[in-house]
MARSE-477665 format. One line per 8 residues: number of its first residue (from 1); their letters; for each residue x, y, z of N, C-alpha, C. Coordinates in steps of 0.05 Angstrom, whole numbers. Each point is the difference from the previous one (the first is absolute). Last residue first. Layout:
// residues N
NUM = A = X/Y/Z/X/Y/Z/X/Y/Z ~ ...
***
This chain:
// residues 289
289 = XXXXXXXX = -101/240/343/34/12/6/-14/20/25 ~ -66/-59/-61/23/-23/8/26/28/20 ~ -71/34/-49/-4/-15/22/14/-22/16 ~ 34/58/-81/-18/15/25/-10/-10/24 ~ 24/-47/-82/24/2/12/2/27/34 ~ -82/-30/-59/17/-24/12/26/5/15 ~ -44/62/-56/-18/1/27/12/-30/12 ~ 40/21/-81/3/21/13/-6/-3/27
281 = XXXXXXXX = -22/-53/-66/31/-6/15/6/17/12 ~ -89/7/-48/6/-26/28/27/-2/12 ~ -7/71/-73/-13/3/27/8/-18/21 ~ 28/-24/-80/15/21/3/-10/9/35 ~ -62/-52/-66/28/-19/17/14/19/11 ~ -62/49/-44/-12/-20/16/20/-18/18 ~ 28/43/-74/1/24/21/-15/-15/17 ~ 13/-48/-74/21/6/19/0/19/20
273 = XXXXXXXX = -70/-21/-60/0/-23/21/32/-3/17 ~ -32/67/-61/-17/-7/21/8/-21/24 ~ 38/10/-89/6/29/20/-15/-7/27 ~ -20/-61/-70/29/-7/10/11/27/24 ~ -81/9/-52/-3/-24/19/22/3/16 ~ 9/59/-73/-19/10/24/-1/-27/24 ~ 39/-21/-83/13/20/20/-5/4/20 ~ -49/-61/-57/14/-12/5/16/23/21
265 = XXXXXXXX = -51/36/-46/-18/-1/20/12/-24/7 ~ 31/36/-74/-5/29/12/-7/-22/33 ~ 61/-56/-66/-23/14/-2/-4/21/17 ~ 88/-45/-31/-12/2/22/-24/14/-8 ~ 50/-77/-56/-18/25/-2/-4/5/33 ~ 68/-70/-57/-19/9/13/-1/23/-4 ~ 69/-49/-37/-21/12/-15/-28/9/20 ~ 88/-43/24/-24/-18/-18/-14/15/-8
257 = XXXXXXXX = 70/51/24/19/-34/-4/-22/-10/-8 ~ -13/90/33/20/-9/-18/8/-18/-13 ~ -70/5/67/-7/23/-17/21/-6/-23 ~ 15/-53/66/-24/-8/-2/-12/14/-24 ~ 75/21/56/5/-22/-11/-17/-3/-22 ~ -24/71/62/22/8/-26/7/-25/-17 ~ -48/-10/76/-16/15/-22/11/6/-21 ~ 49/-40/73/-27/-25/0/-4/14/-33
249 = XXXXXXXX = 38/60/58/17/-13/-18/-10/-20/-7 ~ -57/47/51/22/18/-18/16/-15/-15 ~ -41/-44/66/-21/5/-8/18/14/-28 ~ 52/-20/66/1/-16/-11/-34/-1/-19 ~ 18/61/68/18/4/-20/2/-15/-23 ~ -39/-11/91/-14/3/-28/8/13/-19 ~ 45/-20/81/-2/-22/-12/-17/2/-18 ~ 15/65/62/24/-5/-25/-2/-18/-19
241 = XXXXXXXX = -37/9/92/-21/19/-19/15/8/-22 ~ 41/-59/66/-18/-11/-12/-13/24/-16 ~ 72/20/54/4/-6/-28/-29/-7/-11 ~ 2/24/83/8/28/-6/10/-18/-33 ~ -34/-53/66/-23/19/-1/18/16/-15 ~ 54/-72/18/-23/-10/-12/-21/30/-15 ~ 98/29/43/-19/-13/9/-22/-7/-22 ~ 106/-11/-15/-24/31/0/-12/-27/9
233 = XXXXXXXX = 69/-49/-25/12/37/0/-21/21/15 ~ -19/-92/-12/17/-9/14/14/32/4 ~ -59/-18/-61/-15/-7/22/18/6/25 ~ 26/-9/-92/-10/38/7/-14/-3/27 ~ 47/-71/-35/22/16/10/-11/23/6 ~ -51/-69/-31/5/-9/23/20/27/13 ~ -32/5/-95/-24/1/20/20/-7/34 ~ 49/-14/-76/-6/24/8/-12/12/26
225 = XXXXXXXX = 9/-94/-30/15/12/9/2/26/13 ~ -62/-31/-59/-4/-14/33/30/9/13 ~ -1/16/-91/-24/18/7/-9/0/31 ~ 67/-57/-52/10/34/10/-16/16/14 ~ -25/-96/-33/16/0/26/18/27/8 ~ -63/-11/-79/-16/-7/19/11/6/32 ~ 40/19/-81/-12/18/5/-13/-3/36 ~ 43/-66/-59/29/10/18/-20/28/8
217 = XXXXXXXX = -53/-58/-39/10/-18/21/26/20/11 ~ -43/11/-85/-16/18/23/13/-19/16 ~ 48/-4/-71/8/24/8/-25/3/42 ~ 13/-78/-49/22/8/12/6/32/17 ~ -76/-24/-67/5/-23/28/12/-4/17 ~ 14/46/-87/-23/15/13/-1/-12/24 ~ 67/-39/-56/12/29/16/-17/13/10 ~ -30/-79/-42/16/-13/10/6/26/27
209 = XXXXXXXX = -52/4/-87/-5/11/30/11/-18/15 ~ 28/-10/-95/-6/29/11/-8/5/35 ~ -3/-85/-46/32/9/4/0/23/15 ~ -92/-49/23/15/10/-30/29/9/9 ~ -43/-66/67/-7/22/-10/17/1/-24 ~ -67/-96/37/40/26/1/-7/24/-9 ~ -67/-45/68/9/0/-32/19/12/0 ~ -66/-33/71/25/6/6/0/-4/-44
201 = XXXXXXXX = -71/-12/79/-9/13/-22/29/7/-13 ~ -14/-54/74/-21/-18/-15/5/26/-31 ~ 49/29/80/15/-30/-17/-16/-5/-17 ~ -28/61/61/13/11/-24/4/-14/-17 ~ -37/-17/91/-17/6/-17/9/8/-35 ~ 59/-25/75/-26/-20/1/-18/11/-20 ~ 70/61/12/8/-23/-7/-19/-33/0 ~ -19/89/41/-4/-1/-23/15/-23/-16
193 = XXXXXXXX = -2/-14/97/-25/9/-20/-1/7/-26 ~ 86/4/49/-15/-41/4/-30/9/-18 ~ 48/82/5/12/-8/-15/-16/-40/1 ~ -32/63/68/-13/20/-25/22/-8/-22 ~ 23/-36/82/-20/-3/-7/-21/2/-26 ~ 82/40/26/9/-23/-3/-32/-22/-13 ~ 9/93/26/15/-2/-24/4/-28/-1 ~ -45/28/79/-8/12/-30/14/-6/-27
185 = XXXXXXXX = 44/-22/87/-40/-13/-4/-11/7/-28 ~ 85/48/31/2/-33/-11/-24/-7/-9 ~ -12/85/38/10/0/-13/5/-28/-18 ~ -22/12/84/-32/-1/-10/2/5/-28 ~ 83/-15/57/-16/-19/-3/-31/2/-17 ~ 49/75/22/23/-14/-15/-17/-26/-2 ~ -37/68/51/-7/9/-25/22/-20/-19 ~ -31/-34/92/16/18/0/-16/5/-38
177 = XXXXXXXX = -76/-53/77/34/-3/-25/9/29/-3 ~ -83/-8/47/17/-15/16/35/-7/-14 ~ -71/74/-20/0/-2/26/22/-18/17 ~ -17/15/-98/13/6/18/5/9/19 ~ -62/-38/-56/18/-22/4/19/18/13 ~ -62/46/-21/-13/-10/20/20/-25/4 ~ 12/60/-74/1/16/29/-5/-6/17 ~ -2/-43/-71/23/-11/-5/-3/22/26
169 = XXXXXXXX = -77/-12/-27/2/-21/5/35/6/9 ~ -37/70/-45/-14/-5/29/7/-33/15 ~ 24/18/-101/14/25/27/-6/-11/31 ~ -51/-47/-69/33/-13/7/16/26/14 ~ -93/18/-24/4/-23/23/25/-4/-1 ~ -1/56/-69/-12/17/24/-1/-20/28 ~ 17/-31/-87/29/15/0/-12/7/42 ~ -69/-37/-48/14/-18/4/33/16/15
161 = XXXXXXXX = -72/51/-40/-9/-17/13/19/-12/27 ~ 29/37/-88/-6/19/29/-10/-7/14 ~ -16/-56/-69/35/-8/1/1/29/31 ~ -91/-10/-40/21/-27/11/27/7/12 ~ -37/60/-53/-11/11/18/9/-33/27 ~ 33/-2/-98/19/26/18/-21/7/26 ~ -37/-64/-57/12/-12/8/24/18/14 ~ -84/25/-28/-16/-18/29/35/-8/3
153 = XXXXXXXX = -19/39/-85/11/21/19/-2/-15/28 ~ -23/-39/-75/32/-2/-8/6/20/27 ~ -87/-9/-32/-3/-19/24/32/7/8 ~ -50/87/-54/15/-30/-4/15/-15/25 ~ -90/65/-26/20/-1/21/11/-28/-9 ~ -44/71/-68/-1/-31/9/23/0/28 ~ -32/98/-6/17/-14/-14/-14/-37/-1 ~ -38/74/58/9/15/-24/14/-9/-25
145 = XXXXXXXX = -26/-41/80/-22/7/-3/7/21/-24 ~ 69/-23/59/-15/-12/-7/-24/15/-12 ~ 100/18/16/-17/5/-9/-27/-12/-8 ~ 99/-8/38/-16/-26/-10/-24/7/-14 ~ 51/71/40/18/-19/-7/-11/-15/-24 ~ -48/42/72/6/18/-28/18/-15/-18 ~ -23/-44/82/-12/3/-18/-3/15/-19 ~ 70/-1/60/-7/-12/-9/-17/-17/-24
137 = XXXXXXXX = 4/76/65/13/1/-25/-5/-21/-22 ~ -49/-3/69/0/20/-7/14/0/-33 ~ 33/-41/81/-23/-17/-13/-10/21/-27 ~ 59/51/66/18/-27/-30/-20/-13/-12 ~ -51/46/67/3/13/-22/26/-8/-17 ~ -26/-38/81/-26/-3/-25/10/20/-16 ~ 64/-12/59/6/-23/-6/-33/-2/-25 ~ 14/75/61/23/-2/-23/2/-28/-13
129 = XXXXXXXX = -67/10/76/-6/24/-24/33/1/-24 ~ 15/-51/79/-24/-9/-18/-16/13/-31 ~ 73/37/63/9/-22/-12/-21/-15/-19 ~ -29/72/69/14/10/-26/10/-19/-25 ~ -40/-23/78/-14/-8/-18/12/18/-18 ~ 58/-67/53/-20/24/10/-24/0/-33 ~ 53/-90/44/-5/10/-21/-16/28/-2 ~ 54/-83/60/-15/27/2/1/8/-24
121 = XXXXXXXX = 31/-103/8/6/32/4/-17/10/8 ~ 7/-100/-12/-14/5/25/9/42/-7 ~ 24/-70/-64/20/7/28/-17/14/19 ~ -56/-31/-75/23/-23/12/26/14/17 ~ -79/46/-23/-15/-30/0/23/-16/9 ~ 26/94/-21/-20/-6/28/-16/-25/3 ~ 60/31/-73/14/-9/25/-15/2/24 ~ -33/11/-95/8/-27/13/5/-3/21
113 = XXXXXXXX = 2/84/-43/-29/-21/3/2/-13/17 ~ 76/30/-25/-10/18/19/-24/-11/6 ~ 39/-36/-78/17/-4/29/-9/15/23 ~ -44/23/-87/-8/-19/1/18/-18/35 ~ 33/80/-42/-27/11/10/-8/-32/12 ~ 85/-7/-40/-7/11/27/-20/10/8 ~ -3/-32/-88/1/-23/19/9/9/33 ~ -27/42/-98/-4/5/26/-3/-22/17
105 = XXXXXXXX = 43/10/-86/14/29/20/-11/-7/35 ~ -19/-54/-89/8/-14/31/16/21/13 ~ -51/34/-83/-13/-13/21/10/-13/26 ~ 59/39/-65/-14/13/6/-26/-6/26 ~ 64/-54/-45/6/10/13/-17/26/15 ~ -24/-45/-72/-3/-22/22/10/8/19 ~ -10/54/-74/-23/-8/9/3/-18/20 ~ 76/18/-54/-11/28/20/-20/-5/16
97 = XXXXXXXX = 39/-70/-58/14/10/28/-16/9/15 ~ -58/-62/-67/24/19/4/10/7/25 ~ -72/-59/-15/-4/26/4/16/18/-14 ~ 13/-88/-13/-22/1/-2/-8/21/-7 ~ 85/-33/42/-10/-6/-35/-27/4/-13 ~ 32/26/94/9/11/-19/1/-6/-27 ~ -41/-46/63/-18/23/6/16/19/-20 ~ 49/-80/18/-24/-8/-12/-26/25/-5
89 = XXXXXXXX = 74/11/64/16/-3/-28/-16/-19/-18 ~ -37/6/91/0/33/-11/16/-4/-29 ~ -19/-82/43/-19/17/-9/8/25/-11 ~ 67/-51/42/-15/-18/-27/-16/21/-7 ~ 35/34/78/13/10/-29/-10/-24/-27 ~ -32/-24/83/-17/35/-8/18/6/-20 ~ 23/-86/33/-29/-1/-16/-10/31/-4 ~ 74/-7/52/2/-18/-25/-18/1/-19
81 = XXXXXXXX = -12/22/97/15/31/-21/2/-9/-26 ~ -33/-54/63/-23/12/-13/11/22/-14 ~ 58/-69/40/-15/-15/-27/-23/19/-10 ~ 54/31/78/21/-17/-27/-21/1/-25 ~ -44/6/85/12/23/-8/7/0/-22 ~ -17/-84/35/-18/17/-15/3/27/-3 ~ 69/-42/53/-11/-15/-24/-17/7/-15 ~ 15/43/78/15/-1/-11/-4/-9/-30
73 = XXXXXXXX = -58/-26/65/-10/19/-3/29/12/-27 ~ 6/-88/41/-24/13/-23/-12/24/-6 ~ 77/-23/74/17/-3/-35/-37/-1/-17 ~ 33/40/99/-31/0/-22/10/-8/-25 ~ 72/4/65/-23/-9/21/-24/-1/-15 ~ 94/2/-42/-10/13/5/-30/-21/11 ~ 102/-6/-43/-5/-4/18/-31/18/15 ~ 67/9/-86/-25/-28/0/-14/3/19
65 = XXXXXXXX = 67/66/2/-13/2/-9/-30/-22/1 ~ 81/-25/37/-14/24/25/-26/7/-16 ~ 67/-62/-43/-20/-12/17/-20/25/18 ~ 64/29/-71/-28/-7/-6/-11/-17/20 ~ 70/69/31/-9/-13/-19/-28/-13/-14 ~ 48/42/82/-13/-20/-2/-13/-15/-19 ~ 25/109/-3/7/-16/18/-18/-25/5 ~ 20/37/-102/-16/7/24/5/-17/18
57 = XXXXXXXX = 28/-19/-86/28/19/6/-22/11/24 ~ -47/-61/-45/26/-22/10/22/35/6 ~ -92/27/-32/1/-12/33/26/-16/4 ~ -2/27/-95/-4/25/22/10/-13/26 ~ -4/-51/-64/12/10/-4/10/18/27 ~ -83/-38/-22/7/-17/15/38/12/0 ~ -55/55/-50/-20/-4/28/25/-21/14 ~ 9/-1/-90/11/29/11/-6/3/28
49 = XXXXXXXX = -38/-85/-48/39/7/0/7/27/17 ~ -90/-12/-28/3/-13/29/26/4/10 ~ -28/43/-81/-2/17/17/5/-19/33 ~ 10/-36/-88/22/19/10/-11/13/18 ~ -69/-54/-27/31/-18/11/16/21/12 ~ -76/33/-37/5/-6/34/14/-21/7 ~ -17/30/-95/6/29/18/8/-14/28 ~ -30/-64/-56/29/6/-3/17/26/3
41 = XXXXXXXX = -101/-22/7/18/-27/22/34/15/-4 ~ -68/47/-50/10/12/33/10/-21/14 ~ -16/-19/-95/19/25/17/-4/3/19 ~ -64/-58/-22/38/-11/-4/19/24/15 ~ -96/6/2/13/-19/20/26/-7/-5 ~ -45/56/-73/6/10/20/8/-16/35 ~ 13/-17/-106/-24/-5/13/17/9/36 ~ 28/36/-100/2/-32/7/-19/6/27
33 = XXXXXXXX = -2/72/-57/29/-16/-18/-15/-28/14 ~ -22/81/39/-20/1/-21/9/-28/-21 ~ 52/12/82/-35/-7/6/-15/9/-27 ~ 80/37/1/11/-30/3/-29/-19/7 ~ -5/104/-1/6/-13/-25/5/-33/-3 ~ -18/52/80/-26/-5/-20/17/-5/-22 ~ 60/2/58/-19/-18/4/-28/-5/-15 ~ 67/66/-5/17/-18/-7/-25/-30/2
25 = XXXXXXXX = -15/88/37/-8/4/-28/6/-33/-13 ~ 2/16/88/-28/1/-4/4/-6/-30 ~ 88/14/44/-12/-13/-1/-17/-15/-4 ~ 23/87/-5/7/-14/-22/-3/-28/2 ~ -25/47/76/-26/0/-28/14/-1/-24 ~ 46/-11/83/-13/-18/5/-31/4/-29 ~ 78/66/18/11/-34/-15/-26/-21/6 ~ -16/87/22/20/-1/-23/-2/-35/-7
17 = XXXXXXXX = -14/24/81/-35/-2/-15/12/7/-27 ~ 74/-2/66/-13/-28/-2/-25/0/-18 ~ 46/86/7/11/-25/-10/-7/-32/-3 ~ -37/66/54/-7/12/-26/12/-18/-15 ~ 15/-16/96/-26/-1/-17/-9/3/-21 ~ 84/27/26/-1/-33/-2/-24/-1/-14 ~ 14/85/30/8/-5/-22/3/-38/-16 ~ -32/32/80/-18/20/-8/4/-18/-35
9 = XXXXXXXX = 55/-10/76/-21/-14/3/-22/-1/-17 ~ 80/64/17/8/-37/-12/-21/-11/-9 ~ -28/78/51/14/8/-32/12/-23/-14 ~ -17/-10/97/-26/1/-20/5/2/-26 ~ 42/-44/72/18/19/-17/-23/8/-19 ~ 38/-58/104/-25/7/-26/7/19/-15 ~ 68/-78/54/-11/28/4/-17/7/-32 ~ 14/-93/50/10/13/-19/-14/25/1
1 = X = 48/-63/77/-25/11/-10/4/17/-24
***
């Protein structure tokens, strides 16, 4: 049994939202270049490689992995995480970083929603009342009625959408699969799909981003790495409120590197809607202990 290490756990997490928003950055650039079904087909080759990598050094290998009692539920897991980074690294050529990150802050507000239509949860009303005021934010965000509301925003509110069922879905596939199999599924899956959809749009790249392609594919598989070792160090509830770190370094990328702008009421939103998420994990981990 691996013994827990919050302070390990803490620091992974930070590390992984490090590397997972140079990531972000590497991607909106390669998506402003060539067509976003490509790169992420050739993000989720290497990322199948590393996945299937993985499970051949896990007990039973990959027949144990493959081996699962809901391969469609699995399977669409795979193929809706696929399609949410299609979208969200399409939300970044549009929106920019900050702005897309900003809005898909509130996809744990949006998982909390949810989990009473499809896992059957309890939802108090403290939780509720925290989940209308990320909304809230939200809309400071998007500012309607004060601004043209641009449609470009429906695709970071999509992509949290989508991020938010594929949590809930991958918490309900594990009832009956181990976290190593629901693992394969995803990576393998979420590589047969984009590769069906990628191929039709496939161009060579420039000399130059040969080493960008390379670079987000060795990001892609440090960042999952990471992620797995902080899970595996610390409990879920005591890192996850780490993971908006990656808000912070998302901003800096974004501010420095393309020239964005954090606005006054892009902040305010984004504040909001973390102390909102911040709550629910709070009152979650309250009721759950």
């Amino acid at each position: 049994m691996i013994q827990k290490n919050s302070q390990v756990g803490i620091l992974l997490m930070v590390l992984a939202t490090s590397i997972f928003a140079i990531q972000d950055g590497i991607s909106r650039y390669l998506a402003s270049e060539y067509n976003v079904m490509m790169v992420v087909m050739v993000r989720y080759w290497f990322f199948a490689f590393f996945v299937i990598l993985l499970v051949f050094k896990t007990q039973g290998g990959i027949k144990k992995a493959f081996s699962t009692p809901q391969p469609f539920l699995q399977f669409f897991r795979g193929t809706l995480l696929a399609l949410e980074v299609c979208v969200i690294v399409l939300a970044f050529t549009f929106l920019g970083l900050v702005e897309s990150h900003a809005i898909f802050a509130c996809y744990p507000l949006l998982a909390a929603a949810l989990s009473v239509p499809i896992l059957g949860e309890k939802v108090g009303w403290r939780r509720w009342v925290a989940i209308g005021i990320g909304c809230i934010g939200v809309l400071i965000i998007l500012q309607p009625g004060i601004k043209i509301f641009s449609p470009y925003a429906l695709l970071a509110i999509t992509s949290a959408l989508m991020f938010a069922l594929y949590g809930l879905l991958t918490r309900y596939a594990a009832i009956k699969d181990d976290a190593a199999t629901s693992f394969f599924w995803t990576g393998v899956s979420g590589a047969i799909i984009m590769t069906c959809l990628g191929f039709w749009y496939w161009e060579p790249l420039a000399i130059g981003d040969y080493s960008w392609m390379i670079l987000l594919c060795i990001t892609a598989v440090l960042g999952h790495y990471l992620l797995i070792k902080c899970y595996e160090s610390a409990e879920v509830s005591v890192v996850q409120p780490f993971a908006y770190f990656q808000l912070l370094f998302i901003t800096i990328i974004g501010i420095s590197i393309f020239n964005e702008k954090l606005e006054p009421h892009i902040f305010i939103g984004a504040s909001i809607i973390i102390g909102a998420g911040l709550f629910t994990l709070y009152r979650e981990k309250k009721s759950s202990s």
